[in-house]
MIKETOR-79007 format. One record per atom (N, C-alpha, C): residue number from 1; residue in one letter; atom name; x, y, z. Coordinates in Angstrom, 1 decimal. Example, Ala and Ser with C-alpha at 12.3 -4.5 7.8 and 13.67 -1.06 7.14 Angstrom:
# residues 2
+------+------+------+--------+--------+--------+
: resi : resn : name :      u :      v :      w :
+------+------+------+--------+--------+--------+
:    1 :    A :    N :   13.2 :   -5.7 :    7.8 :
:    1 :    A :   CA :   12.3 :   -4.5 :    7.8 :
:    1 :    A :    C :   13.2 :   -3.3 :    7.8 :
:    2 :    S :    N :   12.8 :   -2.2 :    7.1 :
:    2 :    S :   CA :   13.7 :   -1.1 :    7.1 :
:    2 :    S :    C :   12.9 :    0.0 :    7.9 :
+------+------+------+--------+--------+--------+
***
This chain:
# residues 79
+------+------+------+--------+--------+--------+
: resi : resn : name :      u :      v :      w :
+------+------+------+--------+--------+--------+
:    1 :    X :    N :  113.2 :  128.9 :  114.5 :
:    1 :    X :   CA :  112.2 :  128.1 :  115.1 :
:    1 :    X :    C :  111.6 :  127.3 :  114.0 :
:    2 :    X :    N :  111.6 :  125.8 :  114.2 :
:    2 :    X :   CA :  110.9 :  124.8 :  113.3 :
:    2 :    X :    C :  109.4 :  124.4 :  113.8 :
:    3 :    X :    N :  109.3 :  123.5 :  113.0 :
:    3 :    X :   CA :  108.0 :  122.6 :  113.4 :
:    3 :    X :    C :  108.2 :  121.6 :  114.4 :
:    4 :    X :    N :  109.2 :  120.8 :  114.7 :
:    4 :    X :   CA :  110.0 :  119.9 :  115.4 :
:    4 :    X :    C :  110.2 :  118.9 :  114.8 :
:    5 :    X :    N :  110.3 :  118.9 :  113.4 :
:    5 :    X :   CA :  110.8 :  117.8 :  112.8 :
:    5 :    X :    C :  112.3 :  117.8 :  112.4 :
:    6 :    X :    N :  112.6 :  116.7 :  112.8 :
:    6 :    X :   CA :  114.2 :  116.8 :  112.8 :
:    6 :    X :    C :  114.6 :  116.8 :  111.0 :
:    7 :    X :    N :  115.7 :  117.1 :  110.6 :
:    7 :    X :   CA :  116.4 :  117.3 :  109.7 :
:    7 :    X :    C :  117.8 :  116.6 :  109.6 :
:    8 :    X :    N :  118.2 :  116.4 :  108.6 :
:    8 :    X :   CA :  120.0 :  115.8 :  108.6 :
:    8 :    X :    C :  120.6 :  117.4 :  107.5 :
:    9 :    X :    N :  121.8 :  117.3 :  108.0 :
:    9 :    X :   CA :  122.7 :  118.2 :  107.3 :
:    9 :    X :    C :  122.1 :  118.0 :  105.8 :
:   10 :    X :    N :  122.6 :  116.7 :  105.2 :
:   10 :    X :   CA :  122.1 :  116.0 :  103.8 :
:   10 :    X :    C :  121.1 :  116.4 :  103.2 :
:   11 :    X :    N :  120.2 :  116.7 :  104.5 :
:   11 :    X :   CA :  118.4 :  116.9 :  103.8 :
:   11 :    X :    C :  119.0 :  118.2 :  103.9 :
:   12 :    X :    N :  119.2 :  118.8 :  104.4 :
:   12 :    X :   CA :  119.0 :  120.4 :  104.2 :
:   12 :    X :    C :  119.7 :  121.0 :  102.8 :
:   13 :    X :    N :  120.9 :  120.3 :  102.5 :
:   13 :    X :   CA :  121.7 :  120.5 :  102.1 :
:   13 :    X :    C :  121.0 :  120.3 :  100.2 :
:   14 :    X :    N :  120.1 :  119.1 :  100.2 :
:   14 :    X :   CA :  119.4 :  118.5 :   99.1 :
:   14 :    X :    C :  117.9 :  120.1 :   98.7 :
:   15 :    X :    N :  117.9 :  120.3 :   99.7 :
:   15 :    X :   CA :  116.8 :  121.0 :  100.2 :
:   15 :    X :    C :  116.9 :  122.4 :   98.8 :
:   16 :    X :    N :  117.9 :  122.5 :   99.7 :
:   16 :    X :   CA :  118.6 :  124.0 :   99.7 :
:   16 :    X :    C :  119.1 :  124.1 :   98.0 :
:   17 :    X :    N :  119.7 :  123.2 :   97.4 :
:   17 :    X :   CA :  119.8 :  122.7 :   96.0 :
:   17 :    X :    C :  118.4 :  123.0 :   95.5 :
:   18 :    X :    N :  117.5 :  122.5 :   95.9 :
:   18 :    X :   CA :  116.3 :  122.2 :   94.9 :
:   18 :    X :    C :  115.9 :  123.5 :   94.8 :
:   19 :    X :    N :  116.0 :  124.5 :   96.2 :
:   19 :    X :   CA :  114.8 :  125.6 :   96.3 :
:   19 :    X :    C :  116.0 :  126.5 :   95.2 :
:   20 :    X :    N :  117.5 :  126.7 :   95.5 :
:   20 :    X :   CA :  117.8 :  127.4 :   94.4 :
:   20 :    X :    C :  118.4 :  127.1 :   93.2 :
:   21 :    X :    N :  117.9 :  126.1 :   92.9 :
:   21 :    X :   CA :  118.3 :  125.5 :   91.7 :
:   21 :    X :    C :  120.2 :  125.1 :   91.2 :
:   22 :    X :    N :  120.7 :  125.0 :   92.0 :
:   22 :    X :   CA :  122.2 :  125.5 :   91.8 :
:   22 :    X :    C :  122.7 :  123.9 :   92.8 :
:   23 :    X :    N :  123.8 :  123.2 :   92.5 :
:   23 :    X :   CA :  124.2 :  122.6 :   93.3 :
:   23 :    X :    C :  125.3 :  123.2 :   94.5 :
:   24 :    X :    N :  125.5 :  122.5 :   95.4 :
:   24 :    X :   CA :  125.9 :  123.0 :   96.9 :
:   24 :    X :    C :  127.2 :  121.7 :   96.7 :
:   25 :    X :    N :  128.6 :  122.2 :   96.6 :
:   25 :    X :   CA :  129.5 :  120.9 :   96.9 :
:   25 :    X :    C :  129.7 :  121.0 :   98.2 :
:   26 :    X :    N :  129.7 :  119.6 :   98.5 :
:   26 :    X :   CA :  130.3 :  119.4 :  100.2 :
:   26 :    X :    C :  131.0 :  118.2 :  100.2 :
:   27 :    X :    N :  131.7 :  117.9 :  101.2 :
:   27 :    X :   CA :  132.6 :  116.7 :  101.2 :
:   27 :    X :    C :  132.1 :  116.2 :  102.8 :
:   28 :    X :    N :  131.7 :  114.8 :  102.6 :
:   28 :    X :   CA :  131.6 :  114.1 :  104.2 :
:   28 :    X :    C :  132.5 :  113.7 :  104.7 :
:   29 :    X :    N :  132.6 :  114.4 :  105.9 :
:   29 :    X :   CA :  134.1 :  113.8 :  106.9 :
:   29 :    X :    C :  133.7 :  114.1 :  108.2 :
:   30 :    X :    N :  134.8 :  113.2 :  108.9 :
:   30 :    X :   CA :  134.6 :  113.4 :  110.7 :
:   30 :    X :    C :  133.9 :  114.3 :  111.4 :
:   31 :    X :    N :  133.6 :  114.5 :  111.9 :
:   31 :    X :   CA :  133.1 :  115.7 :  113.2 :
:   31 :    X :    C :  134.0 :  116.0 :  113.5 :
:   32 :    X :    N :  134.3 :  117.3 :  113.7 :
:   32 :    X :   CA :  135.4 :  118.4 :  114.1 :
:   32 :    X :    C :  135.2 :  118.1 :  115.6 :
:   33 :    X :    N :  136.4 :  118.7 :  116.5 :
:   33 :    X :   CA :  136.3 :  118.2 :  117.7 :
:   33 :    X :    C :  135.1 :  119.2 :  118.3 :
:   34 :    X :    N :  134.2 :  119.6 :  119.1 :
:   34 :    X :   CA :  133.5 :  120.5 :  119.5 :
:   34 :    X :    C :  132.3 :  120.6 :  118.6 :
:   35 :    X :    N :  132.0 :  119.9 :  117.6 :
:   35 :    X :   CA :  130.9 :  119.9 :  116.7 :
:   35 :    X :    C :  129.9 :  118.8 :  117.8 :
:   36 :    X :    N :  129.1 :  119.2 :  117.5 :
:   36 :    X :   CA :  127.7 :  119.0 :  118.2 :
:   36 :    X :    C :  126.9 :  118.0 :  117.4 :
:   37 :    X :    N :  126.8 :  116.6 :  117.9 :
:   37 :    X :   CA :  126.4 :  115.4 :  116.9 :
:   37 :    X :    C :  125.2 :  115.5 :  116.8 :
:   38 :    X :    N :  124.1 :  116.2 :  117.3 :
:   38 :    X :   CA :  122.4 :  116.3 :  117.6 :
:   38 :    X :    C :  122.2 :  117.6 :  118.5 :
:   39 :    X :    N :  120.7 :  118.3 :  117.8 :
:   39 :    X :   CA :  120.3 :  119.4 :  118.3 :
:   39 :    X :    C :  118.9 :  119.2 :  118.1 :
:   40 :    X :    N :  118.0 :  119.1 :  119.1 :
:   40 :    X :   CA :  116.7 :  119.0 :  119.1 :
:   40 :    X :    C :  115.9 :  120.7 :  119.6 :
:   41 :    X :    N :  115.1 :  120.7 :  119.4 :
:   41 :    X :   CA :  114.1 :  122.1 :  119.6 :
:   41 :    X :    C :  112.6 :  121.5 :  119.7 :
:   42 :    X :    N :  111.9 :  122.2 :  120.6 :
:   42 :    X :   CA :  110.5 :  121.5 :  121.0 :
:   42 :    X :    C :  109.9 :  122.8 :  120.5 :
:   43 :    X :    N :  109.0 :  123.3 :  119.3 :
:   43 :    X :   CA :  108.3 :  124.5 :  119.4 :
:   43 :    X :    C :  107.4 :  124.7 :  120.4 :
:   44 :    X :    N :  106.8 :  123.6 :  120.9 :
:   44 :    X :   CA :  105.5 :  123.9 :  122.1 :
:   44 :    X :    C :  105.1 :  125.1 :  122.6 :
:   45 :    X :    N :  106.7 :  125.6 :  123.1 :
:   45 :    X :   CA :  106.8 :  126.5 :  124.1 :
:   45 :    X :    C :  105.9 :  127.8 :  123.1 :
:   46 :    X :    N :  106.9 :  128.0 :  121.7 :
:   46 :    X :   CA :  106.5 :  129.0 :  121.3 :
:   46 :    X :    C :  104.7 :  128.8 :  121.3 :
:   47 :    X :    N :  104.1 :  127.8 :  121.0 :
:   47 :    X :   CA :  102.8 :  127.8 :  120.5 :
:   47 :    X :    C :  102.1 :  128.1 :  121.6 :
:   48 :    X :    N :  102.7 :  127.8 :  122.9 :
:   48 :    X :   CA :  101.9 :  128.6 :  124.0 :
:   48 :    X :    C :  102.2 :  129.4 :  124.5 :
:   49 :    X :    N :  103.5 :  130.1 :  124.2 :
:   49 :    X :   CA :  103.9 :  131.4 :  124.9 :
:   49 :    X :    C :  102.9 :  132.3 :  123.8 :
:   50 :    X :    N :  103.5 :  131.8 :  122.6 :
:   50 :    X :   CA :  103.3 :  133.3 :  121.6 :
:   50 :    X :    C :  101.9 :  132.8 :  120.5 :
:   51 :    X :    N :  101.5 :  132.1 :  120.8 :
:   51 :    X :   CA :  100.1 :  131.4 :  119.9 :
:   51 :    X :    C :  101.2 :  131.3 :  118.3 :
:   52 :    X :    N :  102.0 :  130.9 :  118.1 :
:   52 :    X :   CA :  102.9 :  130.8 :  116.8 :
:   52 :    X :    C :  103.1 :  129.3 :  116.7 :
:   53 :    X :    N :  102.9 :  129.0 :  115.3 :
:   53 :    X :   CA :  103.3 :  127.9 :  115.2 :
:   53 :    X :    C :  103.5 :  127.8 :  113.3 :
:   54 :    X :    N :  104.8 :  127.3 :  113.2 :
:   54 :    X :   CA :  105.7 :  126.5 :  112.1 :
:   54 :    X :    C :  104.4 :  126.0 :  111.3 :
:   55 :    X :    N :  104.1 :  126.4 :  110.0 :
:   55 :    X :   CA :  103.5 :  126.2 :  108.9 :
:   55 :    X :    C :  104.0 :  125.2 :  108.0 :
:   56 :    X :    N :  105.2 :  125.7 :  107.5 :
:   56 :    X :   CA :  105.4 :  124.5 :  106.6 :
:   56 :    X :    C :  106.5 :  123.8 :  106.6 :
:   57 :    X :    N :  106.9 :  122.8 :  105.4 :
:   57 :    X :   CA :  108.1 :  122.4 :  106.0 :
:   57 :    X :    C :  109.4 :  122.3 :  105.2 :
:   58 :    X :    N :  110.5 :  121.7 :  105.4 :
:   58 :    X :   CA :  111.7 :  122.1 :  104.6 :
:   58 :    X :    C :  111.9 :  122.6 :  103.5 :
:   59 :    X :    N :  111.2 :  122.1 :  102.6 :
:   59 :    X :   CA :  111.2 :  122.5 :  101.0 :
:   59 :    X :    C :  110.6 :  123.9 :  100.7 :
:   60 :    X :    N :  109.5 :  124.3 :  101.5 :
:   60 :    X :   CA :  109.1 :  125.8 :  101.4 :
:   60 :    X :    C :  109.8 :  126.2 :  102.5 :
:   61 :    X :    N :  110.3 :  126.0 :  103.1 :
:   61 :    X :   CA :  111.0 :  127.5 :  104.1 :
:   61 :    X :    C :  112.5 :  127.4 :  103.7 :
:   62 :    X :    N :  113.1 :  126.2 :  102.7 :
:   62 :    X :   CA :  114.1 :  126.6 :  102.1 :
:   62 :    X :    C :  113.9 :  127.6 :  100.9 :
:   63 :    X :    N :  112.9 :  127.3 :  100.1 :
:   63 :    X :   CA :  112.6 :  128.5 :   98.8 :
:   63 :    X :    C :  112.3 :  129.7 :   99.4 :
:   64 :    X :    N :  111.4 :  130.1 :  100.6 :
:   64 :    X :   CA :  111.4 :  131.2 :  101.4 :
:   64 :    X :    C :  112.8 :  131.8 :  101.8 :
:   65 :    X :    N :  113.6 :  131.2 :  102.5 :
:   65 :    X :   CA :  115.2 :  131.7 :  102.1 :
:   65 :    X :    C :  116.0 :  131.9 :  101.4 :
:   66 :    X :    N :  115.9 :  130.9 :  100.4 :
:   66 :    X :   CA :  116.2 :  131.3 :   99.1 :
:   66 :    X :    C :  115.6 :  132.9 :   98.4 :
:   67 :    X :    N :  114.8 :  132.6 :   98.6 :
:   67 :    X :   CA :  113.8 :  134.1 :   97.9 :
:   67 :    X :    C :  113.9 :  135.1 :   98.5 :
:   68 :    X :    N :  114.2 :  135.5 :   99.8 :
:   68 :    X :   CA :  114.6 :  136.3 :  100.6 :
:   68 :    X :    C :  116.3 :  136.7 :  100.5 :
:   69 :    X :    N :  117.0 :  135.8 :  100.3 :
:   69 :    X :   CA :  118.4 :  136.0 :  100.0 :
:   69 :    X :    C :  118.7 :  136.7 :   98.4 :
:   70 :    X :    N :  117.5 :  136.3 :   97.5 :
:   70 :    X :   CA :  117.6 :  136.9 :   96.3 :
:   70 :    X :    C :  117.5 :  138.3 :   96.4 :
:   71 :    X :    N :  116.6 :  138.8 :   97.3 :
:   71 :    X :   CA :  116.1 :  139.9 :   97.4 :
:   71 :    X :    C :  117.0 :  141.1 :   98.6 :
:   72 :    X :    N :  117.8 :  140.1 :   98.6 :
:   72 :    X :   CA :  118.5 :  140.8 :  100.5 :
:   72 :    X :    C :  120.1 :  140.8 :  100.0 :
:   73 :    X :    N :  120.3 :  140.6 :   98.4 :
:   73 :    X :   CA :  122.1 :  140.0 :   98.5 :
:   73 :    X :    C :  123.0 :  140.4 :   99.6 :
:   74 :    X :    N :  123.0 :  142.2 :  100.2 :
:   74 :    X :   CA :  123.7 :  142.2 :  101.2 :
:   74 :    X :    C :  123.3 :  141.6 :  102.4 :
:   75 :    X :    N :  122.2 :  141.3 :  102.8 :
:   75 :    X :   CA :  122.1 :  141.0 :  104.0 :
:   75 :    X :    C :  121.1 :  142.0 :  104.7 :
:   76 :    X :    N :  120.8 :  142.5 :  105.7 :
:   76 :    X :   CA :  119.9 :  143.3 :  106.5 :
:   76 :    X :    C :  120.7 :  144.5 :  106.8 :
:   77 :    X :    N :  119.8 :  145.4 :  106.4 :
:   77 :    X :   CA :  120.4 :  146.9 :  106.2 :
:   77 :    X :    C :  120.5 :  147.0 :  107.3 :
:   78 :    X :    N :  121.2 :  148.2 :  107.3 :
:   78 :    X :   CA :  121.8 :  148.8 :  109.2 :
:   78 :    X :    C :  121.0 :  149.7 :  109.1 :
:   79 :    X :    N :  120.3 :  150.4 :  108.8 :
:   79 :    X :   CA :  119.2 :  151.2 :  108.9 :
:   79 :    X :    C :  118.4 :  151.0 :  109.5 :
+------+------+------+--------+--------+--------+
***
């Protein structure tokens, strides 16, 4: 769940570089058949279902993941 500000692959991808310091290779090419050109999300709902609402934005919730994946290398315990 975001803020509703939309994103491009590119930005995330630039994002994601910066928070962990490391470059990300990627190559631009077609859309695979069944890839999905646009995905929108409206948080609203959550802000009035759950009183929650998206704080910050790309650059800190990429270092938040970042920092959490440092800390998580496997992933989420089965415990």
């Amino acid at each position: 769940l975001g803020t509703g500000t939309g994103y491009s692959v590119l930005q995330m991808v630039r994002a994601m570089e910066k928070a962990s310091g490391r470059e990300i290779k990627y190559r631009i090419t077609a859309r695979r058949e069944g890839d999905v050109a646009s995905c929108y999300a409206d948080p609203a709902l959550a802000e009035r279902e759950l009183g929650w609402k998206a704080a910050f934005g790309l650059d800190k919730m990429c270092e938040d993941l970042w920092r959490w994946q440092l800390q998580n290398p496997t992933g989420f315990s089965k415990n």
